[in-house]
C-alpha positions in Angstrom: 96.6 80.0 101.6 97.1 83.2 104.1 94.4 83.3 106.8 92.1 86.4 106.4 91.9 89.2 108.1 88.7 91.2 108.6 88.7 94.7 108.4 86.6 97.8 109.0 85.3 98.3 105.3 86.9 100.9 103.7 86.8 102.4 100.2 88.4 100.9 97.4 88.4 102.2 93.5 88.7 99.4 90.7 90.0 99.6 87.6 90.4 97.2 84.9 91.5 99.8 82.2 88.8 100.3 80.8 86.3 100.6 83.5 86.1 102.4 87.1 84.1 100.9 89.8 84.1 101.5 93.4 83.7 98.8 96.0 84.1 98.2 99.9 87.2 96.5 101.2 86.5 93.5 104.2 89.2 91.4 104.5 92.8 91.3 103.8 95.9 89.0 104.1 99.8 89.1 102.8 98.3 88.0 99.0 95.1 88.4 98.8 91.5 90.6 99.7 88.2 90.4 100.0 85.6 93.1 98.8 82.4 94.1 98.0 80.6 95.5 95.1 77.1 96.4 93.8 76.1 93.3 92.2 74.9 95.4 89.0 77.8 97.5 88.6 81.1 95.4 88.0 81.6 93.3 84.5 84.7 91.1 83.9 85.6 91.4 80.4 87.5 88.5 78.8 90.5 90.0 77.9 91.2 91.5 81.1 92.5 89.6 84.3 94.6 92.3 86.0 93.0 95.1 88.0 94.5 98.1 89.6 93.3 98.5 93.5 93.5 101.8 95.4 92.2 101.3 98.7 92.3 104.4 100.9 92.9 104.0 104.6 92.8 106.8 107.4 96.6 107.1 107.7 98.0 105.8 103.7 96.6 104.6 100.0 97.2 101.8 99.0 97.6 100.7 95.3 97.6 97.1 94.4 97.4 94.6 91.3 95.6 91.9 91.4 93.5 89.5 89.8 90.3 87.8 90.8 89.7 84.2 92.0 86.6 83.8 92.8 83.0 85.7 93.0 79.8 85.5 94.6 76.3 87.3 93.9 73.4 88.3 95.5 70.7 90.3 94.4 72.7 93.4 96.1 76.2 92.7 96.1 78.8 90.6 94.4 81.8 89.4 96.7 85.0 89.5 94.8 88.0 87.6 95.9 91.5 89.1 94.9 94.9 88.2 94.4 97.6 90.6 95.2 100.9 90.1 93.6 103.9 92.5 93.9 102.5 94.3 97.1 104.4 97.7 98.3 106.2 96.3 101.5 103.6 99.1 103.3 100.7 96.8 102.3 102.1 94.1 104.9 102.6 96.6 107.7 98.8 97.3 107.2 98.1 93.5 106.9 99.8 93.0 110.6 98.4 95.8 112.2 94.6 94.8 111.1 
């Protein structure tokens, strides 16, 4: 397990193919992120375990798949855990420098 690192939250846009959300990135490592999304907004269908990530940064965008391994609610937010597989070699460049 890569150790987490926390980050300015930035935008991120979530797809699952069939539906677009938008959520807040907060941490990141080599394989895997952390982010947050109105609790009321994102549904995980059955059939779908692989979402396409595009997180925008000041200096790049960033577009990742990934799938999620854990979640967490509140009454305003859900936390989502990801998994990245098959990162750009940029996305470790970003990792480091956070």
């Amino acid at each position: 397990r890569q150790t987490r690192v926390p980050v300015s939250e930035l935008s991120v846009e979530i797809t699952d193919g069939y539906d677009n959300y938008h959520g807040t990135l907060t941490n990141v490592s080599f394989d895997g992120l952390g982010l947050h999304v109105n609790s009321n907004e994102m549904t995980r269908r059955k059939d779908t375990n692989t979402y396409k990530l595009t997180i925008i940064s000041e200096q790049e965008t960033f577009v990742l798949k990934a799938f999620p391994r854990w979640e967490k609610q509140n009454s305003e937010k859900s936390g989502v855990g990801f998994r990245v597989y098959n990162a750009p070699r940029d996305w470790y460049k970003f990792v480091m420098g956070s």
